[in-house]
C-alpha positions as CSV (number, residue, x, y, z in Angstrom):
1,X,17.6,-24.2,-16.3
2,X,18.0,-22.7,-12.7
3,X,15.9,-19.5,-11.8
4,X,19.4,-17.6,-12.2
5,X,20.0,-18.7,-15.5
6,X,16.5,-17.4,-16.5
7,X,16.4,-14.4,-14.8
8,X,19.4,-13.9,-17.5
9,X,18.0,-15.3,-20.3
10,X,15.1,-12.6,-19.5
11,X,17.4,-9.6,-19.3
12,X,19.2,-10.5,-22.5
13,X,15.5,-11.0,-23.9
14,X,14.6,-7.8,-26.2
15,X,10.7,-8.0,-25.6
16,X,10.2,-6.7,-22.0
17,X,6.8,-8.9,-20.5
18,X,3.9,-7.0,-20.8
19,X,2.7,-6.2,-17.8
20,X,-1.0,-4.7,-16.8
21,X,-2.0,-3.5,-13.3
22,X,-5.7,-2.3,-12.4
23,X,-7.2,-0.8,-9.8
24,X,-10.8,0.1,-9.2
25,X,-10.2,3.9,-8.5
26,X,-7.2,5.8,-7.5
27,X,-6.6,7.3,-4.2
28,X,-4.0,8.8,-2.4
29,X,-3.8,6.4,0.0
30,X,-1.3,3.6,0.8
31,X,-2.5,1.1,-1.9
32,X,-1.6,3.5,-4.8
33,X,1.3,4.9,-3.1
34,X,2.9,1.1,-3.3
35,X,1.4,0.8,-7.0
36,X,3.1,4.2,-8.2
37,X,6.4,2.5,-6.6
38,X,5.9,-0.7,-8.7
39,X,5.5,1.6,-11.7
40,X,8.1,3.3,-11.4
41,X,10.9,1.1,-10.4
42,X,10.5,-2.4,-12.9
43,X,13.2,-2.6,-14.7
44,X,11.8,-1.6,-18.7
45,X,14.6,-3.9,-19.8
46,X,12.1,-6.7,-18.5
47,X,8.8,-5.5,-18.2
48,X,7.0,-3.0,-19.8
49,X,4.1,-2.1,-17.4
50,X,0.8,-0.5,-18.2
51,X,-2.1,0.4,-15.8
52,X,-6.0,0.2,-16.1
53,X,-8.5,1.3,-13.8
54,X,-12.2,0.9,-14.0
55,X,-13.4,4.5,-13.1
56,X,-11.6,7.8,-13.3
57,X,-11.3,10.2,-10.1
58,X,-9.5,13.4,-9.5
59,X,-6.8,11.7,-8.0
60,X,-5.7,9.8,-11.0
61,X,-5.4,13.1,-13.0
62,X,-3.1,14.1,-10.1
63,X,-1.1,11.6,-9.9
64,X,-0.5,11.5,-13.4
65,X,0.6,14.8,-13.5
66,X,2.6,13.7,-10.8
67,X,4.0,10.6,-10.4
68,X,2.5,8.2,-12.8
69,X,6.1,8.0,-15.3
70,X,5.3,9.3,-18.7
71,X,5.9,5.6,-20.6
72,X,2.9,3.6,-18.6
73,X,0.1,3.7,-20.7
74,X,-3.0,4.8,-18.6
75,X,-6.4,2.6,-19.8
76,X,-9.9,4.0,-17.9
77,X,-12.6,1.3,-18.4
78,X,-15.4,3.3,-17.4
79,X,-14.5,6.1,-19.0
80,X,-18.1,7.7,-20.2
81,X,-19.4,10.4,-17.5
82,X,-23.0,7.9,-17.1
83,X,-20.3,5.2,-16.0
84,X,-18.5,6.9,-13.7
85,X,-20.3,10.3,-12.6
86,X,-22.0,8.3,-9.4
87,X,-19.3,6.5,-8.4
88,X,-17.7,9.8,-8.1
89,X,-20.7,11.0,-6.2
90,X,-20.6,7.6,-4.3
91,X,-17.2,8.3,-3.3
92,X,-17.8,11.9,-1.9
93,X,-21.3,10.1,-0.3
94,X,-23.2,12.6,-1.7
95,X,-25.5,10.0,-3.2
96,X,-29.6,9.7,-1.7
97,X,-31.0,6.6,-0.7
98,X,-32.4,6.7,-4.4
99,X,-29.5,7.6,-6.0
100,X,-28.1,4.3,-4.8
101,X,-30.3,1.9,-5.8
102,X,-30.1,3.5,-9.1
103,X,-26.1,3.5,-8.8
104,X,-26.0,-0.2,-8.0
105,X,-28.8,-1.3,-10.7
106,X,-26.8,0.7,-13.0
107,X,-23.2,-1.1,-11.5
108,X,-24.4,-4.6,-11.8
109,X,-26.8,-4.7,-15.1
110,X,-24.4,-2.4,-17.6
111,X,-20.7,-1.0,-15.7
112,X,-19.5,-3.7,-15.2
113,X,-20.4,-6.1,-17.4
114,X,-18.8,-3.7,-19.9
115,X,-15.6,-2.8,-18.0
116,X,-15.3,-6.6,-18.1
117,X,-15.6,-6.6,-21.9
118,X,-13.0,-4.0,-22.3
119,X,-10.8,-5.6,-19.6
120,X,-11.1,-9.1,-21.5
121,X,-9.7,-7.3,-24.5
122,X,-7.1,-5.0,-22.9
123,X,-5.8,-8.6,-21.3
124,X,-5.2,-9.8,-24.5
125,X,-2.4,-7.5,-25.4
126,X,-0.5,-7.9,-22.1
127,X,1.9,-10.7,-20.9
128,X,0.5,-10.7,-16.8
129,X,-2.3,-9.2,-15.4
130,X,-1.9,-7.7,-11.6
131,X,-5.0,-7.2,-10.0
132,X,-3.7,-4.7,-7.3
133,X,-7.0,-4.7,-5.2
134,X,-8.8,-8.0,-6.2
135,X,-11.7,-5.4,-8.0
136,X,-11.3,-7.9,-11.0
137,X,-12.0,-11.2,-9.0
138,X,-15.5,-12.5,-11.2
139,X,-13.5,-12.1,-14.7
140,X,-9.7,-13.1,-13.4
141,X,-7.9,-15.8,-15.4
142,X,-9.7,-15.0,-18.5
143,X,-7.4,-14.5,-22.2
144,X,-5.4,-17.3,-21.7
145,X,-2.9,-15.1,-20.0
146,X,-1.7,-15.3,-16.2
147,X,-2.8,-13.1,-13.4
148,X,-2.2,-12.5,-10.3
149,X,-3.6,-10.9,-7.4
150,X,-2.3,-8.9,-4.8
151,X,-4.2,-8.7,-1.0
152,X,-2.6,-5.5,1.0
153,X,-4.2,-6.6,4.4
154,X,-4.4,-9.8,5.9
155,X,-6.3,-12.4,4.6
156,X,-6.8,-14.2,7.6
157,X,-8.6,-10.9,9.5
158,X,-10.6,-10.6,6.2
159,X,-12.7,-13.4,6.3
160,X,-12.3,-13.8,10.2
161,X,-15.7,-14.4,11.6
162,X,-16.7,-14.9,7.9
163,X,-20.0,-17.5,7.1
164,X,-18.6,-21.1,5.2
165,X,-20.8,-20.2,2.6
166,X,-19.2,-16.3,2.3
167,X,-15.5,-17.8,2.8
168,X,-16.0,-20.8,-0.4
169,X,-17.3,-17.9,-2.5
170,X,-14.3,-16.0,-1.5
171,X,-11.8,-19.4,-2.3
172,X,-13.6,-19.2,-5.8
173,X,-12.8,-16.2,-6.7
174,X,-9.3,-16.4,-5.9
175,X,-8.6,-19.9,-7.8
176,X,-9.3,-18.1,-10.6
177,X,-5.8,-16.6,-10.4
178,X,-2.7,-17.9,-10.7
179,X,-1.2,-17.1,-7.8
180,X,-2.3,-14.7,-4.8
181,X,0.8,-12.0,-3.6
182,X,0.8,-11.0,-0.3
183,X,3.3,-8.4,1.6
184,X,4.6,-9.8,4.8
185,X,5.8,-13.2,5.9
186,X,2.7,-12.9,8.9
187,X,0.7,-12.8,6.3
188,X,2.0,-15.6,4.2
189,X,1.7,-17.7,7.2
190,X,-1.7,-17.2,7.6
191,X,-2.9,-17.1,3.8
192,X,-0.8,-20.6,3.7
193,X,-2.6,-22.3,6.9
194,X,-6.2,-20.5,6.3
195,X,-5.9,-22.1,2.4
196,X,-3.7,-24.8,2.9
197,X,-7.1,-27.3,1.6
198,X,-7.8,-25.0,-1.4
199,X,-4.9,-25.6,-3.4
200,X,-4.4,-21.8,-3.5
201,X,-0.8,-20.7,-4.8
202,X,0.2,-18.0,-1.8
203,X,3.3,-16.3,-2.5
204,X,5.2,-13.1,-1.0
205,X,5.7,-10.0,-2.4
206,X,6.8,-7.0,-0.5
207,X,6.5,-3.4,-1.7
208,X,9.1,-1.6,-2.7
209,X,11.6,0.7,-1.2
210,X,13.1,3.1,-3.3
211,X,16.1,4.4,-0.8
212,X,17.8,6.7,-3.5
213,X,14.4,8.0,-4.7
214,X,12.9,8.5,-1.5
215,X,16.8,10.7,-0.3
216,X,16.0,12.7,-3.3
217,X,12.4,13.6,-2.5
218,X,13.5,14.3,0.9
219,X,15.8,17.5,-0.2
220,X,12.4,19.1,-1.1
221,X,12.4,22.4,0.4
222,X,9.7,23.1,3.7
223,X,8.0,25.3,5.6
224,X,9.1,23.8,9.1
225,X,5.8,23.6,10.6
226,X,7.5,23.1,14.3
227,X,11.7,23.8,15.3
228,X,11.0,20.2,16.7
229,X,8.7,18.0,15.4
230,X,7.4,14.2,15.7
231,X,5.1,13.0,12.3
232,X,2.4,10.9,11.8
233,X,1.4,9.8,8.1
234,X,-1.6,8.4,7.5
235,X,-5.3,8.7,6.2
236,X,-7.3,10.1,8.7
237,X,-9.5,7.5,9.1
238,X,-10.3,5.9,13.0
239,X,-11.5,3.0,11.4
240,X,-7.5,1.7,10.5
241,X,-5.5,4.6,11.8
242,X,-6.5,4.8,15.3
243,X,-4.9,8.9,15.6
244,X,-7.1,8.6,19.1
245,X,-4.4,7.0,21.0
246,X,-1.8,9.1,19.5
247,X,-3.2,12.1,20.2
248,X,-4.1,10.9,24.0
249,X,-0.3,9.6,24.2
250,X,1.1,12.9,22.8
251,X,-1.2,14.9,25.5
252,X,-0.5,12.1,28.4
253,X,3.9,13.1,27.7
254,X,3.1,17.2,27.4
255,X,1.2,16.9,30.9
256,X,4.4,15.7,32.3
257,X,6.3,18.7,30.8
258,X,8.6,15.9,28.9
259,X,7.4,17.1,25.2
260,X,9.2,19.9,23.8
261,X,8.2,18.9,19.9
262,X,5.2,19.6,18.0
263,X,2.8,17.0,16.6
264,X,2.6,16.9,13.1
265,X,-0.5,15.0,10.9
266,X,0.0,14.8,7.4
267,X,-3.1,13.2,5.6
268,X,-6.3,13.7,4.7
269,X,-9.2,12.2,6.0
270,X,-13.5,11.9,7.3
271,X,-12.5,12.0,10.6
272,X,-10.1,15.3,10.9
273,X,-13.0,17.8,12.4
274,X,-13.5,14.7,15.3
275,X,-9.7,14.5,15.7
276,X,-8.9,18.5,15.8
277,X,-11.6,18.8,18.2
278,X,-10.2,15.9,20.2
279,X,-7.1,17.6,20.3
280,X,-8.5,20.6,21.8
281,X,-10.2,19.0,24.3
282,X,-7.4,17.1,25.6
283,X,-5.6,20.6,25.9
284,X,-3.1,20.0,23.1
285,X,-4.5,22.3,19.9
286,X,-2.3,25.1,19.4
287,X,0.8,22.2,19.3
288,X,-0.9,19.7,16.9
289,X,-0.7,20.3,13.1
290,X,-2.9,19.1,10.6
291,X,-1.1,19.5,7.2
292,X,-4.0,17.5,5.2
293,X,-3.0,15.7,2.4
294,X,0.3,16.1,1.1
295,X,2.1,15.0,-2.1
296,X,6.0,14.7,-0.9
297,X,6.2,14.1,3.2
298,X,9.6,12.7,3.1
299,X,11.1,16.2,3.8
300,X,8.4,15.8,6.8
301,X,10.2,12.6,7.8
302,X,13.2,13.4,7.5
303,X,13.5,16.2,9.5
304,X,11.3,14.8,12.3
305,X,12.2,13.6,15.7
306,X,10.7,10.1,14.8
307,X,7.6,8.7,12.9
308,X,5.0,7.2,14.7
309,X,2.1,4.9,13.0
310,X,-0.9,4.2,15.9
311,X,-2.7,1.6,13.5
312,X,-5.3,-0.8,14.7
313,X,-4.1,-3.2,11.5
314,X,-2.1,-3.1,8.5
315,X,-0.6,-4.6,5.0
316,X,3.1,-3.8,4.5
317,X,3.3,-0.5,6.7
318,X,4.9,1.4,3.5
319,X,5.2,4.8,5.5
320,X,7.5,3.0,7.9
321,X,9.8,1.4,5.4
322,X,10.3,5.4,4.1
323,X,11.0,6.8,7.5
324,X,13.5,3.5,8.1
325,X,15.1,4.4,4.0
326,X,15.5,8.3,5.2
327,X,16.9,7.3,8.9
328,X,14.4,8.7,10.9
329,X,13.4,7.0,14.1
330,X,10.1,4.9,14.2
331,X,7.3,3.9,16.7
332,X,4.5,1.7,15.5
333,X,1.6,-0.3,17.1
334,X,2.2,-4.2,16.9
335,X,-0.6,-4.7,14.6
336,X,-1.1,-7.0,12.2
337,X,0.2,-8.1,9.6
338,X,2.9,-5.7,8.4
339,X,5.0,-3.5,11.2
340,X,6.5,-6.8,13.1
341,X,7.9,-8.1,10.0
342,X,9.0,-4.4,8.6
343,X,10.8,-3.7,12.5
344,X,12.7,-7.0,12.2
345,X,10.4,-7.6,15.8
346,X,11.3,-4.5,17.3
347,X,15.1,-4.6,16.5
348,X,14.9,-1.6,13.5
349,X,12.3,0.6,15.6
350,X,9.6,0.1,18.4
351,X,6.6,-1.7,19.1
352,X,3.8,-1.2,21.2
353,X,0.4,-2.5,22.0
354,X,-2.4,-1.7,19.6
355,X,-4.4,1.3,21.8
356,X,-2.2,1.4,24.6
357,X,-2.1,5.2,25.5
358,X,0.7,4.7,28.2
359,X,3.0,2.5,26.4
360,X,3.1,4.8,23.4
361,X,3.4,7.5,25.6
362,X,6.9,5.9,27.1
363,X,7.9,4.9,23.8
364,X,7.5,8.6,22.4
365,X,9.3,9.8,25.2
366,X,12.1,6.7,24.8
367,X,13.0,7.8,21.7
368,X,12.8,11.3,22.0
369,X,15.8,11.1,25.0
370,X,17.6,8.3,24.4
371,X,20.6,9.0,21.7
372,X,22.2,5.2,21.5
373,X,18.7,4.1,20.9
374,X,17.7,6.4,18.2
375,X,21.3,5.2,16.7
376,X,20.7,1.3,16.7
377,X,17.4,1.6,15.8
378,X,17.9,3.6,12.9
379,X,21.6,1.3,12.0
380,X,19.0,-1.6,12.1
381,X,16.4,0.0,9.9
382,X,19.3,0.7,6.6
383,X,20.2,-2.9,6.9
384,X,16.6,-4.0,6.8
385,X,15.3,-1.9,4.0
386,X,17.9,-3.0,1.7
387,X,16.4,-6.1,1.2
388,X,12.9,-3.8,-0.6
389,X,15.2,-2.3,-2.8
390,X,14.2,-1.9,-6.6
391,X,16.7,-4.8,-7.7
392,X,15.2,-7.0,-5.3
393,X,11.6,-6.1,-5.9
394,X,12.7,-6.9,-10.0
395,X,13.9,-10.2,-9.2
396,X,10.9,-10.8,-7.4
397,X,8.3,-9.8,-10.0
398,X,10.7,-11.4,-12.6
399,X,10.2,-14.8,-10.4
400,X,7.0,-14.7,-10.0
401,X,6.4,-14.0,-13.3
402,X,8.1,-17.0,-14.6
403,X,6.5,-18.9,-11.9
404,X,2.5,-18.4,-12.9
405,X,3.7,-18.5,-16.1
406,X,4.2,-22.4,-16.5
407,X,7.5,-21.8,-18.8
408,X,9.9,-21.9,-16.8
409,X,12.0,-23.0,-19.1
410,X,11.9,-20.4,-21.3
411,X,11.6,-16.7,-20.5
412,X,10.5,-15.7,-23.6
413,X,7.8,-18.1,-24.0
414,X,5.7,-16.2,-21.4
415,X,5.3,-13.7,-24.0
416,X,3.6,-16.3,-26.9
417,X,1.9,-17.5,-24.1
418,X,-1.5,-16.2,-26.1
């Protein structure tokens, strides 16, 4: 039977796959942002998806207030307050140095032996397991049922640098699933030639790009923090984000008297007090806005001049693929793995060196002048994010799916498969 003829079969099928995805905690950064996406878009007419998490935060009771759609069943492992009140604490580092030791005794000798208990039996109802963050690597492959893991970074920069001994327990772990997604085809590359020994199934699986949903955020109503305005949307975090350079760039094109728009930050992050001070010392303050963390920013990105993304590394880039859906103009740092890929290599926005103030600079002030660029780029960018779309993204899942499932044959076998 050919992969079309079972991605029919499947649709015509009346049990949608089961489908569980966990994460260790949930954030509000990029990784759940890419998660909520996956929930929201499958097709329920083949999968009906589920989602598990090992400790509870204030961020999951926000997002499912929020986003989080009303039919995906929300399971919390940890879910007594002596499992998950330090990890909280952990999170917020308010934790001592005894505090610790009594987190990770506590972690390792009763959490998560017992998460693992109540995972192995929440696996046993479900069709596929996603492991969205790899947090379930020492019980994957359990229950007789597929799983899958997903790696949002690159592998390759991972265990870079990495001991033998470090990098074999690292291959163990990961033969334990079925298959291992990645985002980008850079990263696929490298996954592929770092494991081509291992026997390691790599495969790619982008994010996905909901253009209509994303349009129909974007009519939000906003306060217009600037009449002109270029956005940054990230995590506030120097670490990955590298708002340094772009704040240096943004002062470098204001000295020249060739910056008329505001800067705007939306995110949250442990570095804003050194980044608003930074600001102020390179003489920029009173036009740089920091909007903290923010539920909707595609009104943001839709009304600004252009996005810009200063990363020192990435996964998929998923901010970029919403500025490119809403047709907003888009400068990113050439880091690896994701922006290259996403940009189509420069053709559906640009691309500068990771950390080069001047070149960013240029670029900012490229697109801010330059109307036929601004055009192409943005021409480029439609054409590139339809190929994220939710029907794509299905058929993907769907083929993977049927891939780690070793029925290829017949759809609905994946679902007897315990």
């Amino acid at each position: 039977m050919t992969n079309a003829n079972n991605r029919h079969a499947t649709e015509a099928d009346s049990t949608p796959l089961r489908i569980l995805f966990h994460i260790n905690d949930f954030g509000k950064g990029g990784t759940e942002t890419a998660l909520l996406s996956w929930l929201k878009t499958l097709d329920r007419r083949l999968f009906a998806p589920s989602l598990s998490v090992t400790y509870p935060t204030d961020d999951l009771s926000f997002w499912r207030a929020q986003s989080i759609p009303d039919d995906v069943p929300v399971h919390v492992l940890a879910s007594s307050k002596w499992m998950y009140a330090l990890h909280q604490a952990a999170r917020r580092r308010k934790l001592g140095v005894g505090a610790k030791l009594l987190h990770k005794l506590l972690t390792y000798g009763a959490i998560r032996p017992l998460a693992a208990l109540r995972m192995r039996r929440l696996a046993k109802r479900h069709d596929l397991i996603c492991d969205f963050d790899f947090s379930l690597r020492h019980v994957a492959g359990s229950c007789n049922v597929p799983w899958f893991g997903v790696s949002h970074f690159s592998l390759a920069a991972r265990l870079g640098g990495k001991s033998d001994r470090y990098v074999a327990r690292r291959v163990k772990h990961y033969s334990r699933y079925s298959a291992i997604a990645v985002l980008t085809p850079a990263m696929l590359r490298e996954a592929q030639e770092l494991f081509s020994a291992t026997g390691l199934d790599i495969v790619e699986l982008p994010n996905v790009i909901d253009v209509d949903a994303l349009r129909r955020a974007a009519r939000a109503e906003i306060e217009r923090p600037a009449e002109s305005f270029i956005v940054s949307v990230a995590r506030l975090d120097e670490g990955q984000k590298d708002h340094k350079t772009l704040l240096r760039a943004y002062a470098r094109i204001c000295e020249r008297g060739r910056c008329q728009a505001a800067l705007v930050l939306i995110g949250e992050g442990r570095d804003r007090r050194e980044l608003e001070q930074l600001a102020e010392e390179l003489g920029i303050g009173a036009s740089v806005h920091f909007l903290g963390f923010c539920a909707n920013p595609p009104p943001y990105i839709r009304q600004a001049e252009m996005l810009v993304l200063s990363s020192r590394y990435e996964g998929f880039g998923m901010v970029l693929g919403e500025a490119m859906a809403l047709g907003t103009p888009v400068l990113s740092t050439d880091c690896p793995t994701g922006p290259r890929d996403l940009l189509d290599g420069g053709k559906a926005g640009l691309l500068v060196p990771v950390g080069d103030v001047e070149a960013m600079a240029l670029a900012i002030e490229r697109l801010l002048t330059d109307t036929e660029l601004r055009r192409s780029l943005a021409q480029a960018a439609l054409q590139k994010v339809d190929t994220f779309t939710p029907v794509s993204a299905n058929q993907r899942m769907l083929g993977l799916a049927l891939r780690i499932s070793g029925k290829q044959d017949s759809p609905s076998g994946v679902q007897a498969s315990h």
